[in-house]
N, C-alpha and C positions, 0 to 999 in steps of 0.2 A: 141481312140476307133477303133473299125475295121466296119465291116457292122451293120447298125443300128437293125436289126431285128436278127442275126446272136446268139445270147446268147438263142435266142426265138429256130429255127432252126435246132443246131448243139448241139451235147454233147461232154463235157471234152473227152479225147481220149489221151494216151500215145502213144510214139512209142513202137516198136514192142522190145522183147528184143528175141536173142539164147536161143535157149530151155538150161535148167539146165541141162540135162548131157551134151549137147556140152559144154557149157561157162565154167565148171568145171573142163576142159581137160588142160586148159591154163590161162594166168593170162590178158587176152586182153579186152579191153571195149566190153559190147553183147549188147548198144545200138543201136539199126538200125540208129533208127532216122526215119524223117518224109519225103514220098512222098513231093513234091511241092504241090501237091493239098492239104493234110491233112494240111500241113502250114498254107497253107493259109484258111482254115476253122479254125484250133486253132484261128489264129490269127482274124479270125471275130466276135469270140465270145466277144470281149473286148465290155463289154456294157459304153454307153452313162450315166455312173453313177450323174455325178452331180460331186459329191465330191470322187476323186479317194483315197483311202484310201489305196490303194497297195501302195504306195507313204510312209506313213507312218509304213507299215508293214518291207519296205525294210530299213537297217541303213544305205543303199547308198545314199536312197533318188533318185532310177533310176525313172526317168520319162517313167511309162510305157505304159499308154495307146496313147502316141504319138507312141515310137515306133512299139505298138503291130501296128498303124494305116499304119505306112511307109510298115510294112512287110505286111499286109493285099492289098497296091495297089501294092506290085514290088519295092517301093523305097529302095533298101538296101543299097545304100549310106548312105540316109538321116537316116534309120533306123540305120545304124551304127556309124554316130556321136552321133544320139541321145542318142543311150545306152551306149558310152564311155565319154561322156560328166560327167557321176555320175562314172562310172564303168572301172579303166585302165585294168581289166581281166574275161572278160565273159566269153573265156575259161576255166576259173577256176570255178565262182560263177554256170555256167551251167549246171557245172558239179556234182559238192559235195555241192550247196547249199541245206541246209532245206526248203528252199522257204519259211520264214515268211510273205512275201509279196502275197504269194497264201493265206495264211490262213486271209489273211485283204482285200479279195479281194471283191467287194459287192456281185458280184455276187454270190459268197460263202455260203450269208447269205438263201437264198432261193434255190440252186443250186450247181454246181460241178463250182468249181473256176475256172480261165483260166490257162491254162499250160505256165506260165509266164517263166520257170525256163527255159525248154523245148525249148520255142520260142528264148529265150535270147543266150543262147548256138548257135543257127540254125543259126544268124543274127551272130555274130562272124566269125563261120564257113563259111561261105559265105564271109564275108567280105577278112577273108586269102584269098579265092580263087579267088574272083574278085580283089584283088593286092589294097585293099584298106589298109590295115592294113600298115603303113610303120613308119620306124623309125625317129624321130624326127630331125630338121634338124633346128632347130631355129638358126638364125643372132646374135640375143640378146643376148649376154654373159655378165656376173659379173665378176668378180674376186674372188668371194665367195665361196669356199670351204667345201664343207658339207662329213662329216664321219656317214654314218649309220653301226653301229653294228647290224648285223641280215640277212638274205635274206629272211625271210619269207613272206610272202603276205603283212603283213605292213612294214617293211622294204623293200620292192622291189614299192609299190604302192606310201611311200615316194621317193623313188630314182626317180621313173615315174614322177611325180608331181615335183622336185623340180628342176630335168633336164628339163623341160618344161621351167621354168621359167631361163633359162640361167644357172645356177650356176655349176658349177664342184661335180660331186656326185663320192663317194669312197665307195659304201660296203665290211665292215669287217665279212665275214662267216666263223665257227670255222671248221662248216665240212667238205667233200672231194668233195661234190657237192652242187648248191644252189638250193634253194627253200624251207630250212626249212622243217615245217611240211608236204607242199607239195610234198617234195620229200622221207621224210622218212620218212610220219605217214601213209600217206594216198594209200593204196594200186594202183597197176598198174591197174584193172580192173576197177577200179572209176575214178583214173585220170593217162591215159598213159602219162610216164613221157617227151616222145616227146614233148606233150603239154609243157612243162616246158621249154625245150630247147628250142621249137622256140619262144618261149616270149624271154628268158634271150636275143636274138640272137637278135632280134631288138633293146633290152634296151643299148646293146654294139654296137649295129651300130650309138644310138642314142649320144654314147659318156662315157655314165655312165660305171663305172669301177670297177672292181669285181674283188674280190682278197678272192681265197679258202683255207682251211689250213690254214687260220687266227684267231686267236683266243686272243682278248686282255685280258690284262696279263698275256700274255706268252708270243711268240712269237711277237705280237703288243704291242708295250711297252704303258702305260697310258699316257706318255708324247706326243710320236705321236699321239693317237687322239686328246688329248687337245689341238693342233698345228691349228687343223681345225677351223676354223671359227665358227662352228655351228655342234654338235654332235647328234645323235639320236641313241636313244637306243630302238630296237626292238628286244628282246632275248625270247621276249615268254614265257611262265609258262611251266616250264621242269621240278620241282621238283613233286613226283608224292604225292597222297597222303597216308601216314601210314596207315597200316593196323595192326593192336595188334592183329592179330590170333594167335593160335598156331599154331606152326607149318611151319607159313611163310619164315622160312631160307630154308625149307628143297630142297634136288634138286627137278628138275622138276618146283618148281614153280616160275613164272616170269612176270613180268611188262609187258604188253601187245606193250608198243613198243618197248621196246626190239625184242620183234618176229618179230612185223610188217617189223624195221627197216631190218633186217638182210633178210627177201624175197622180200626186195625192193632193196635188194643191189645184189642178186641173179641175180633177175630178169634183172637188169641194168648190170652184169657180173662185177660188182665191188667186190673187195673180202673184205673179213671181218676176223677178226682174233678170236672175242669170240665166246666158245663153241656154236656148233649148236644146236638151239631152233627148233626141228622138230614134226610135228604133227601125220606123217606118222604111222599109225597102232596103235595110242594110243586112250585114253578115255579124252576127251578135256574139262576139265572144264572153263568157262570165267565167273570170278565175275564183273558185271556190264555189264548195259543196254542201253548202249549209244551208239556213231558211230562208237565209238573206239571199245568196245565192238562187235558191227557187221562186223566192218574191220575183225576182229579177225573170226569171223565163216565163211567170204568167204574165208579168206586165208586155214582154214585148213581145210575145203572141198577139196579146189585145191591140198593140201599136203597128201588125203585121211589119215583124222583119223578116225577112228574106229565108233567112236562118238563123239559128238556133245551136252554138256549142256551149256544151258545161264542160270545163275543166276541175279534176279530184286530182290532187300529187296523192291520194293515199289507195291504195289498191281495192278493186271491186270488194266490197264488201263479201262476207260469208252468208248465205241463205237459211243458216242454224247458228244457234249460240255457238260460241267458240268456248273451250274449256278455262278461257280467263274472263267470261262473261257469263258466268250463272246467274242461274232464275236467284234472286229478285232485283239482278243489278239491272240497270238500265238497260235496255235490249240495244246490241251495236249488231244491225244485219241489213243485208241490202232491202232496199224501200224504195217505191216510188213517190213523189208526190203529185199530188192533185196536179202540178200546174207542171210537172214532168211529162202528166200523162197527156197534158195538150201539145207536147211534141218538143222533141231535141236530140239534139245525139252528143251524150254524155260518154265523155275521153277517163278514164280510171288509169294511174298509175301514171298523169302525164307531168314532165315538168315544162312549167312557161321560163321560156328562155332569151326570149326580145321579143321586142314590138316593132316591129318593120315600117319606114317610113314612105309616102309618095314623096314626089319632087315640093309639094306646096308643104310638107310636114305634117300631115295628118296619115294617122295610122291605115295599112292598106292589109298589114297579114300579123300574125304573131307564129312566132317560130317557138315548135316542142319538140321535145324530145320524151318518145316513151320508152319507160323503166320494165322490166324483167324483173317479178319478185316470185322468190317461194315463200307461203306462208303456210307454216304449221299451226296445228291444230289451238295452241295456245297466241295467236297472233303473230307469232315473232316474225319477221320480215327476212328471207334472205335475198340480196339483190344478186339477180343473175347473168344482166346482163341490161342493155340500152340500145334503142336507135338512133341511128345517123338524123340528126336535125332536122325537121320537116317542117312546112309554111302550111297555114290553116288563113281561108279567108278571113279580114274581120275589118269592117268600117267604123265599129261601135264596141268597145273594151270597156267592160263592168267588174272593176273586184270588188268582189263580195269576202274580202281575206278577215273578217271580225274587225277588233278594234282591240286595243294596247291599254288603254285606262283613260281617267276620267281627265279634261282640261285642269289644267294645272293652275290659272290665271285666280281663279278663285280660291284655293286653299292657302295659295302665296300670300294673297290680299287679309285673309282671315287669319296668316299663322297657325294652320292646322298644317299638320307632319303629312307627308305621305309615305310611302315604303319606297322599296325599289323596284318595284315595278309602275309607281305612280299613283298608284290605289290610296284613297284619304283611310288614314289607319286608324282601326276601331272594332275591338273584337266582340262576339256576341253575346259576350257576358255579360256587355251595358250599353254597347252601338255608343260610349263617346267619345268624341275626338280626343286631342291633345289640349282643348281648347273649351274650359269648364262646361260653359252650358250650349257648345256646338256638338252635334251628334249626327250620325251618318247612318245611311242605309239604301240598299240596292247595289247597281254596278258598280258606283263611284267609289265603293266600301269593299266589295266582292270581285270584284272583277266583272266582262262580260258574261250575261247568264240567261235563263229565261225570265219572262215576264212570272210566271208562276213564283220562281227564287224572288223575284223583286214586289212584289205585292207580302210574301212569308217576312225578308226584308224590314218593310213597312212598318208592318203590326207588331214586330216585335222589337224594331226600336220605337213605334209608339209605347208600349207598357213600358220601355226604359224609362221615357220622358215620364211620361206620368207617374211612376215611380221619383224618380228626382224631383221634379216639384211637389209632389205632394207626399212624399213618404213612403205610400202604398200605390197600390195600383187593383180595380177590379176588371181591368181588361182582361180578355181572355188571352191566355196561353195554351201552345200547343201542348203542353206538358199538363196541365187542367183539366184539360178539354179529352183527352183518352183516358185519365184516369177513370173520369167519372162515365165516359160512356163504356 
């Protein structure tokens, strides 16, 4: 907790962001951030709850009213063990988390929850600059040999965790840079990829070893990784999901990370060889409502299109919890985001119905129809009725609809099982596969999820492996790690 009286006191407060026509100019982070004084007021508002239930809002398991406490007196040492004790990237969760652990926060229940996400982020930042942050330097070595397929947030939070414990770590990443979806889903104005570099930049000083342009079976043969002692498969859910419109081949419309991908490679002056995906002077339609989804409207704000629609099939959100959404579940209520609020006009309740063609075969309009719901108090939907089919402009078609599970090419080639959904199967009670000493963790295990899920993921199929090889394990567990605080 921070000051005893301080939740009484003080109200929730973000930092400041650049006004929307500056931030729109360029592709750079427009979060200020917080004065030291404001800090330290967020951080006093952590009440004396009894039963911290942020604790369980978070799938880190970050212990946070200790550390909102350290940042509340000045300790940022101790504030910075404590939040990477659960957490090897606060850079990251700081930055792009949804903060489930705001929406389970007590104070929540009567009040504006604590800017946990906010704080988390500040205590990081500080940490780089006061030279706490350093690369691992442990005596303790194995002979152990561990191959992670992936670099994404659970494959780089396993390499973190299992270079901790002595062993020799190898990441296999197929693409031309690592971080996964970090580097190629998630836009430069949400997370500057600097950020990225200077993690990977300690995890190599710390010894672990990264090899880009990797891609097993192909250039990494299956026999070289099976050579490892201990394999982990973090490939993520990359296959997207089908959409049976009409219309869907025609040009113009595209997988929304596809676009993403190609103005993060811009931005980073890496070049790209597929046709460019440009937003510049068109009419931008995005199907789906998600983060992906809103990546997509800041980026083509930045790239000035014309316009700007978001399509949701699921009806405006409710302004208050719903009676099937109580305090400490995840909060499901309407929200703007940061890069909504740079402008759009979001359709709720709409279905896409075709994609409309010109004479040359590139997309000119998509055809919806919007639905009529009653929605009572516990969400349930009654549909009331629909409109006659209507045309919406659109040069430039981005679905943003998730993704279905992870590429199948590699579990076939290993003889690891998947389910029926596609997902490489492996439950959390020891993250392995079918396939002795291969082990999984993140999307490719879970399905799609957030990066927070796939970094928790990570670390705890690292203490599997390290378990399996050596017996035991002193990694930390989230189950340890609340006992004892």
């Amino acid at each position: 907790m921070g000051k005893i009286t301080g939740f009484k006191e003080y109200d929730r407060e973000l930092p400041q962001k650049e006004p929307v026509a500056y931030r729109i100019q360029n592709f750079q982070e427009f979060n200020k951030g917080y004065t030291d004084s404001q800090l330290n007021t967020q951080a006093a508002r952590c009440m004396d709850c009894g039963i911290p239930f942020c604790h369980s809002g978070c799938p880190l398991g970050n212990v946070i009213p200790e550390f909102n406490d350290a940042v509340y007196d000045g300790k940022w040492e101790d504030a910075y063990n404590i939040l990477t004790s659960t957490n090897n990237f606060p850079e990251f969760t700081g930055r792009i988390c949804p903060a489930p652990c705001e929406s389970a926060c007590v104070l929540g229940i009567h009040s504006s929850p604590i800017t946990i996400e906010e704080i988390e982020k500040h205590i990081i930042e500080i940490a780089f600059n006061k030279g706490y942050v350093k690369p691992n330097k442990s005596y303790i070595k194995t002979d152990k040999r561990i191959a992670i397929v992936g670099s994404g947030p659970a494959g780089l939070a396993a390499a973190a965790q299992l270079n901790k414990a002595g062993h020799e770590v190898v990441v296999f990443e197929r693409d031309d840079q690592l971080g996964g979806l970090l580097r190629y889903g998630i836009p430069d104005f949400k997370l500057d990829k600097k950020i990225i570099d200077r993690r990977i930049a300690i995890m190599q000083e710390s010894g672990i070893k990264f090899n880009v342009n990797a891609e097993v079976g192909k250039n990494i043969s299956t026999h070289e990784l099976l050579a490892f002692d201990a394999v982990i498969l973090a490939t993520g859910s990359t296959v997207p999901w089908y959409l049976d419109i009409p219309g869907k081949d025609l040009k113009g419309v595209h997988y929304a990370m596809d676009f993403l991908k190609q103005q993060n490679k811009k931005v980073s002056g890496i070049d790209y060889t597929d046709e460019p995906i440009i937003a510049q002077g068109k009419h931008v339609v995005i199907i789906g409502d998600g983060d992906t989804g809103s990546d997509c409207i800041g980026t083509s704000n930045r790239q000035l299109a014309q316009s700007i629609t978001q399509i949701a099939r699921k009806p405006i959100p409710a302004k208050q919890r719903l009676k099937n959404n109580p305090w400490p579940l995840d909060q499901v209520t309407f929200s703007t985001s940061s890069s909504q609020e740079e402008g759009c006009e979001r359709l709720w309740a709409t279905e896409t119905k075709a994609f409309l063609s010109d004479e040359h075969g590139n997309v000119k309009a998509v055809q919806i129809i919007e639905v009529e719901y009653q929605v009572d108090d516990y969400g349930r939907r009654t549909q009331l009725g629909q409109s006659e089919p209507k045309e919406i402009p659109a040069d430039l078609v981005l679905l943003a609809v998730g993704y279905q599970h992870t590429e199948q090419q590699l579990p076939q080639q290993l003889g690891v099982k998947v389910d029926a959904r596609g997902n490489i199967v492996a439950t959390e009670k020891d993250y392995q596969t079918s396939v002795d000493h291969i082990f999984t963790a993140g999307d490719c295990r879970k399905g799609q999820s957030l990066v927070v899920w796939a970094i928790s993921e990570g670390r705890e199929c690292a203490r599997k492996v390290d378990e399996f090889l050596m017996g035991q394990s002193e990694l930390e567990s989230k189950e340890a790690i609340h006992t004892y605080a």
